[in-house]
MIZATOR-694146 format. One record per residue (C-alpha): x, y, z; residue in one letter; residue number from 1. Coordinates in nm, 4 decimals, m for minus. Layout:
N
+----------+----------+----------+------+------+
!        u !        v !        w ! resn ! resi !
+----------+----------+----------+------+------+
!        X !        Y !        Z !    a !  NUM !
...
+----------+----------+----------+------+------+
//
This chain:
221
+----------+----------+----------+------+------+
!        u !        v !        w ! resn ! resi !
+----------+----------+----------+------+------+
!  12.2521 !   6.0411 !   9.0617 !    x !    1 !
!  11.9606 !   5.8293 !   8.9162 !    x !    2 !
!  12.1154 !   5.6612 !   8.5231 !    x !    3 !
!  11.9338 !   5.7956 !   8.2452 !    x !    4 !
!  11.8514 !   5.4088 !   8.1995 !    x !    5 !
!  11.7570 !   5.3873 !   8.5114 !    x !    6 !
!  11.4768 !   5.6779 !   8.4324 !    x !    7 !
!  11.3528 !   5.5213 !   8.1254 !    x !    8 !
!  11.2633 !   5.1731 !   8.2949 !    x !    9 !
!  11.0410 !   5.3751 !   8.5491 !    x !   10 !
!  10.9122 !   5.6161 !   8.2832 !    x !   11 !
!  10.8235 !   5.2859 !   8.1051 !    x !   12 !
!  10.6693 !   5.1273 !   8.4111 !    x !   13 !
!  10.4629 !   5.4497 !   8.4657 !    x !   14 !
!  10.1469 !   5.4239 !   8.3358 !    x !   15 !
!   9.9976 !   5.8196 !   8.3289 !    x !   16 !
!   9.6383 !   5.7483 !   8.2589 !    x !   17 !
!   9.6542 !   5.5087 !   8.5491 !    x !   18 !
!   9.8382 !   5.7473 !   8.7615 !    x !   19 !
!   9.6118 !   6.0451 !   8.6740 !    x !   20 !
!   9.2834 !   5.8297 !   8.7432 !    x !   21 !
!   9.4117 !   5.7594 !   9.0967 !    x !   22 !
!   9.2386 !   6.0950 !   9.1656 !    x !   23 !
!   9.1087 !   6.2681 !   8.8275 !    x !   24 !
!   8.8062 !   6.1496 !   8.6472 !    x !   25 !
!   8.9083 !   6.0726 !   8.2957 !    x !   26 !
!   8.6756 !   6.0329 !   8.0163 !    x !   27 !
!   8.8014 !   5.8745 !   7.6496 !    x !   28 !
!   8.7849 !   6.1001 !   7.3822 !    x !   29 !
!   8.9055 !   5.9386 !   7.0413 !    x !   30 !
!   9.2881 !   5.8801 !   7.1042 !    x !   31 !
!   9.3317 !   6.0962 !   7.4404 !    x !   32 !
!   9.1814 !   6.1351 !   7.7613 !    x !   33 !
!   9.0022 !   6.4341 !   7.9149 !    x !   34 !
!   8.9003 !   6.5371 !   8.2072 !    x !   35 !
!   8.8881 !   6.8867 !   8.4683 !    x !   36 !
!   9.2552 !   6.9915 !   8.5867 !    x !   37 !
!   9.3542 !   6.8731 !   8.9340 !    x !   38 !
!   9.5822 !   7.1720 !   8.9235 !    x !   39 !
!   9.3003 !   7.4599 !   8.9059 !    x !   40 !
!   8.9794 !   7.4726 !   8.9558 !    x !   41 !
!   8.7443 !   7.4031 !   8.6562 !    x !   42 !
!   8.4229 !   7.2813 !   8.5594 !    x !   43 !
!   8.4894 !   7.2488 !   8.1895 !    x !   44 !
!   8.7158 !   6.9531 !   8.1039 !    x !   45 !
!   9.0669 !   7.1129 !   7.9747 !    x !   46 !
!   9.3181 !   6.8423 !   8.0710 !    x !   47 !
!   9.4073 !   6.5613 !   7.8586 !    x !   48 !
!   9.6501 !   6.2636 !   7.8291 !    x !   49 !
!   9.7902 !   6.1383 !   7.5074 !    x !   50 !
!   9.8402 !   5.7990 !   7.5403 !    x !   51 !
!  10.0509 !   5.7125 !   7.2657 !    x !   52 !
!  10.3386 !   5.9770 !   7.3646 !    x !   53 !
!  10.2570 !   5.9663 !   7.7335 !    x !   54 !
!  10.2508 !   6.3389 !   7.8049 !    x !   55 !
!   9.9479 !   6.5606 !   7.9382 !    x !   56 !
!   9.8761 !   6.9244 !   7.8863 !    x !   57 !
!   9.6118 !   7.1581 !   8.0349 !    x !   58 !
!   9.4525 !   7.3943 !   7.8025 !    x !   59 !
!   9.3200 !   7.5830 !   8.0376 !    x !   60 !
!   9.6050 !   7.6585 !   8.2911 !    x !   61 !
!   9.8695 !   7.5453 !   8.0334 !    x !   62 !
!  10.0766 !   7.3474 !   8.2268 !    x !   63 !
!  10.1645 !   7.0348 !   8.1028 !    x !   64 !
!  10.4636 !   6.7259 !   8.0941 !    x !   65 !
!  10.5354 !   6.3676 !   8.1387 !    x !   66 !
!  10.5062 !   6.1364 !   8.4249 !    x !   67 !
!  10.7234 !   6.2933 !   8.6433 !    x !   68 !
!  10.6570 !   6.6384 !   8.5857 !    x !   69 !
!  10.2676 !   6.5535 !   8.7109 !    x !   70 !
!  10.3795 !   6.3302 !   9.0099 !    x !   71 !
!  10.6058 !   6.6437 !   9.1004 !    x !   72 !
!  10.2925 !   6.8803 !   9.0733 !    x !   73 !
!  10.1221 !   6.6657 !   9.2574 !    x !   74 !
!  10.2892 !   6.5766 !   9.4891 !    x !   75 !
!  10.5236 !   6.8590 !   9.5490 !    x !   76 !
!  10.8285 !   6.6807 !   9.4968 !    x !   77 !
!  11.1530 !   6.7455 !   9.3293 !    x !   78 !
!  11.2371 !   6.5720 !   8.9862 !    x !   79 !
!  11.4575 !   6.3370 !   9.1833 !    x !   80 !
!  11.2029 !   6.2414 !   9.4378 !    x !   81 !
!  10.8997 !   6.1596 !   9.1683 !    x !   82 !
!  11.1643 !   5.8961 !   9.0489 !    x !   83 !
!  11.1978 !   5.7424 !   9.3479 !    x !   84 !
!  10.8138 !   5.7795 !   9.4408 !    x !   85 !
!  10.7278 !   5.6354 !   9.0887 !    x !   86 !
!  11.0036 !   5.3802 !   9.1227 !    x !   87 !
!  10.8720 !   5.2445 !   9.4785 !    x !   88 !
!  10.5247 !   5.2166 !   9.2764 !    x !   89 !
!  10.6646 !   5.0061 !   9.0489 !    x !   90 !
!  10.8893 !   4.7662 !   9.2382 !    x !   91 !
!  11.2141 !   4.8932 !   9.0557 !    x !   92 !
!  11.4877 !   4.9270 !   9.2524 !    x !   93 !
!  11.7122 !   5.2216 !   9.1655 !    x !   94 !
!  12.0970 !   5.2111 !   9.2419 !    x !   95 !
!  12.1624 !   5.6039 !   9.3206 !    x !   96 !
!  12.5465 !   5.6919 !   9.2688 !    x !   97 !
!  12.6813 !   5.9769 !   9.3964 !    x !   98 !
!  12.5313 !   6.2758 !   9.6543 !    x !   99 !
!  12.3192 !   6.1011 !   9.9023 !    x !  100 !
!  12.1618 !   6.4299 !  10.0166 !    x !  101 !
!  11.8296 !   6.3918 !   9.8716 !    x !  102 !
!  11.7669 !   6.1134 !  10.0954 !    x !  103 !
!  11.7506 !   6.3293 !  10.3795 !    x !  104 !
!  11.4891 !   6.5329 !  10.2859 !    x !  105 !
!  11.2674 !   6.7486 !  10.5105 !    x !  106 !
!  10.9660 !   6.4764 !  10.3233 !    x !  107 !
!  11.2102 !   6.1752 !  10.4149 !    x !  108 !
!  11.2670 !   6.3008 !  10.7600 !    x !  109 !
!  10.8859 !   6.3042 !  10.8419 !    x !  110 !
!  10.8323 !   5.9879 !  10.7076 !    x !  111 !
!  11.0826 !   5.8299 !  10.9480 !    x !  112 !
!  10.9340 !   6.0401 !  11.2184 !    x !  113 !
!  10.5455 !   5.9067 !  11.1312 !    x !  114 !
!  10.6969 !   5.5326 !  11.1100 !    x !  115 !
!  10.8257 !   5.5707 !  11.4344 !    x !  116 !
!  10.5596 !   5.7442 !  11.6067 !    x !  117 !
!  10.3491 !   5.4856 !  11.4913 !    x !  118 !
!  10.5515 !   5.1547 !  11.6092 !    x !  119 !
!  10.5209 !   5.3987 !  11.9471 !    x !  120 !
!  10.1488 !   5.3888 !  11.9405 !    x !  121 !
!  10.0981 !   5.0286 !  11.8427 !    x !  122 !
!  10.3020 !   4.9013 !  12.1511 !    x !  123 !
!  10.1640 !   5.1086 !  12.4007 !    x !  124 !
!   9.7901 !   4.9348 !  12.2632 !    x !  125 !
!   9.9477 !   4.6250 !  12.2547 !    x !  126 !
!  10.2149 !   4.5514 !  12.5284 !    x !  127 !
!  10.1431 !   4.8996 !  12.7667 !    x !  128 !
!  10.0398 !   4.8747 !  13.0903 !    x !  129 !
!   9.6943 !   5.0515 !  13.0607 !    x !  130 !
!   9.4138 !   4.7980 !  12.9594 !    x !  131 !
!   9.1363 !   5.0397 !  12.8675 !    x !  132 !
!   9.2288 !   5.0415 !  12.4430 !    x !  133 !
!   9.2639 !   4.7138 !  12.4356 !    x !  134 !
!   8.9106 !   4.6826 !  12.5986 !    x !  135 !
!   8.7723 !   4.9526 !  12.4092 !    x !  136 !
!   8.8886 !   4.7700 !  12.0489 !    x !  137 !
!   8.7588 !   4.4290 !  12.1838 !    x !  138 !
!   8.4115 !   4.5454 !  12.2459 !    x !  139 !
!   8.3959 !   4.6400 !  11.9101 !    x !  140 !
!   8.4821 !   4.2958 !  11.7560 !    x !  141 !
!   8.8522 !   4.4179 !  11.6751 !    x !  142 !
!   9.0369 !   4.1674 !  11.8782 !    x !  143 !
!   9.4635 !   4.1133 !  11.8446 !    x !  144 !
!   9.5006 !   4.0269 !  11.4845 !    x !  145 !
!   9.2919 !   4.3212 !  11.3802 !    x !  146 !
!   9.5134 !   4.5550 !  11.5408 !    x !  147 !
!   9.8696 !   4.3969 !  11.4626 !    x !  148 !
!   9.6760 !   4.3854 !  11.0616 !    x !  149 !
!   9.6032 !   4.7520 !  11.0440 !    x !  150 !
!   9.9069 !   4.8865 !  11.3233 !    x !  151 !
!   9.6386 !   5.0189 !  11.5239 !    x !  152 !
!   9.7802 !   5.2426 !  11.8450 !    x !  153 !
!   9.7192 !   5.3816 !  12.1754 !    x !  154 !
!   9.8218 !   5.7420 !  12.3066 !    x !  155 !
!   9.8724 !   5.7789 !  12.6378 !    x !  156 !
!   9.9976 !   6.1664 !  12.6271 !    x !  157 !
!  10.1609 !   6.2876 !  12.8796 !    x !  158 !
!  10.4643 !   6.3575 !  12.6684 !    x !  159 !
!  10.5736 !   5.9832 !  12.6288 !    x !  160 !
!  10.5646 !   6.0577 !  12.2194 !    x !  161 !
!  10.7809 !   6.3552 !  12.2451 !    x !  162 !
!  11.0245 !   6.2483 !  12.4964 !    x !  163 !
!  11.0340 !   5.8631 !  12.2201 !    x !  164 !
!  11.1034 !   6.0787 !  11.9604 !    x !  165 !
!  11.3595 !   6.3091 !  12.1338 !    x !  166 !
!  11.5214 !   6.0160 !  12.2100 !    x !  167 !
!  11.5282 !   5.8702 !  11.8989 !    x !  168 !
!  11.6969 !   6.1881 !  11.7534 !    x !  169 !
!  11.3921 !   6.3657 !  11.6258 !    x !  170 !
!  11.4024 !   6.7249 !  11.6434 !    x !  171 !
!  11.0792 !   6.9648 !  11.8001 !    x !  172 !
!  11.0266 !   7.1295 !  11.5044 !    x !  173 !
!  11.0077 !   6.7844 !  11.2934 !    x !  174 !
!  10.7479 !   6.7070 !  11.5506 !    x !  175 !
!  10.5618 !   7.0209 !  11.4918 !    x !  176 !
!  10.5841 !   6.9524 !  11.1378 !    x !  177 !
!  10.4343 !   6.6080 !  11.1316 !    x !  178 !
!  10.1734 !   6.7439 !  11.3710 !    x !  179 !
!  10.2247 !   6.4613 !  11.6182 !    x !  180 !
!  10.3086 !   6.8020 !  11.8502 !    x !  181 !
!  10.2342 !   7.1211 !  11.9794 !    x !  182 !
!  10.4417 !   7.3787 !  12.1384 !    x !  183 !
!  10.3164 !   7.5311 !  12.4805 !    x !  184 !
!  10.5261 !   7.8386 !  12.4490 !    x !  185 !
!  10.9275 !   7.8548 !  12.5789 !    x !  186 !
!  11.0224 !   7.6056 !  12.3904 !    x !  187 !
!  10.8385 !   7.3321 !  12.5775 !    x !  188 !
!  10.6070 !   7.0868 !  12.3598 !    x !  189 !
!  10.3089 !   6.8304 !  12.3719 !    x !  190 !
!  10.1892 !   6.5904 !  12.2804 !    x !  191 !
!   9.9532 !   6.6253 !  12.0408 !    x !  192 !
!   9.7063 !   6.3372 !  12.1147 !    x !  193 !
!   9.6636 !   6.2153 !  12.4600 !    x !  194 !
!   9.4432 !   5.9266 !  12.5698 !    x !  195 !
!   9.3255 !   5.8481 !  12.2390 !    x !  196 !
!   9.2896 !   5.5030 !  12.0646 !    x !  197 !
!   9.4951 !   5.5989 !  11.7406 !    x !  198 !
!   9.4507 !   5.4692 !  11.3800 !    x !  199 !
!   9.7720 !   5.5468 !  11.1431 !    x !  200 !
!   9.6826 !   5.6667 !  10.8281 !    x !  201 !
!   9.8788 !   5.5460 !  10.4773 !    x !  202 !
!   9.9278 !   5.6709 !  10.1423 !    x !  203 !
!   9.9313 !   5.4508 !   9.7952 !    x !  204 !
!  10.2690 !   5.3985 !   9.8823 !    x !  205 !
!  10.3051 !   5.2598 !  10.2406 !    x !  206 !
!  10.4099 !   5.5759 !  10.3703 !    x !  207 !
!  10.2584 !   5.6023 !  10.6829 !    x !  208 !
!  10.1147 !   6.0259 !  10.6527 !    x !  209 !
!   9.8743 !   6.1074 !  10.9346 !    x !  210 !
!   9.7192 !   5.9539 !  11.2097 !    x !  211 !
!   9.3266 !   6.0140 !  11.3840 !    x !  212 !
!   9.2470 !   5.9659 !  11.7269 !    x !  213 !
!   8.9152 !   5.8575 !  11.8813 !    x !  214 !
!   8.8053 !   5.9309 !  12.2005 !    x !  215 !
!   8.7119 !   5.6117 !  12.4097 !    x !  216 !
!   8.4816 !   5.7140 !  12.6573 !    x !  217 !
!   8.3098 !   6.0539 !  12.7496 !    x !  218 !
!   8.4294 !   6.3798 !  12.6770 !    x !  219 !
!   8.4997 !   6.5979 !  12.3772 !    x !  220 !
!   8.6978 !   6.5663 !  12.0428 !    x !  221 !
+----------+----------+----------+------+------+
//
């Protein structure tokens, strides 16, 4: 379990007008802040922040909360989970006691899946035996320290990323969830992207989420 103390330093570390303007337009409006709900669609502003007491409230949907119940709405997490999320934002370091469960979490599980299938993808660019995406970044001015800077990657398909993963204990349908596979039919899967230079995609918090693949010669999407 998280201390209550331990709650209170993040909810004090939380800023919720700074959180909510990661992706909401908010507009000052004597003591509060207003702008449209991320939570339905609206063209009238009906959300607003209270500063002072930290909560929010949507007139026109009516939900409403602190910190943690918007990083939970937004990001679908459980209570437990926007701690942690809000906590990693912060730099605090929580010292859970207790039942470890939540840590493996269908979320936590595709993380670790994403992480890995992205160290895959950035040594078959940099140390694999085919040339052609290191070629292809090179003629486009993105030399070695580009692609170690941004963990750029190569897939070479065939089923090397499932058969990594298997072996790294990953189950097919965590594969299929993360969308780094597809299932042929009886069980068998693929690789979803196959001779593609790949470029791993993170969120605010370093969690690596999604990848896209470019082509690097003819041929389609």
């Amino acid at each position: 379990m998280i201390s209550d103390e331990e709650k209170d330093q993040v909810r004090a570390a939380s800023d919720l007008v700074a959180i909510v303007q990661e992706t909401v337009e908010l507009k000052p409006r004597g003591h509060e802040f207003w702008g449209c709900c991320p939570f339905h669609g609206e063209k009238t502003p009906s959300f607003h922040i209270i500063p002072a007491t930290q909560v929010w409230h949507c007139f026109g949907c009516g939900e409403g909360g602190d910190v943690f119940t918007y990083i939970m709405k937004r990001e679908n997490l459980s209570f437990p989970e926007s701690i942690r999320y809000l906590a990693d934002r912060a730099g605090i370091e929580l010292h859970d006691t207790g039942d470890r469960r939540e840590r493996g979490t269908k979320r936590a599980r595709i993380y670790d899946l994403c992480a890995e299938t992205a160290q895959f993808y950035h040594t078959m660019l940099m140390r694999g035996k085919d040339g052609r995406p290191r070629e292809y970044f090179a003629s486009r001015g993105m030399g070695g320290d580009v692609c170690r800077r941004y963990y750029l990657g190569f897939a070479p398909g065939r089923n090397a990323l499932v058969s990594h993963l298997s072996q790294a204990g990953f189950t097919p349908q965590e594969m299929i969830d993360a969308n780094v596979a597809v299932s042929r039919g009886r069980g068998q899967l693929a690789d979803r992207f196959y001779d593609r230079v790949m470029f791993p995609i993170f969120d605010e918090q370093g969690h690596n989420i999604a990848f896209g693949g470019r082509i690097m010669g003819d041929g389609q999407p």
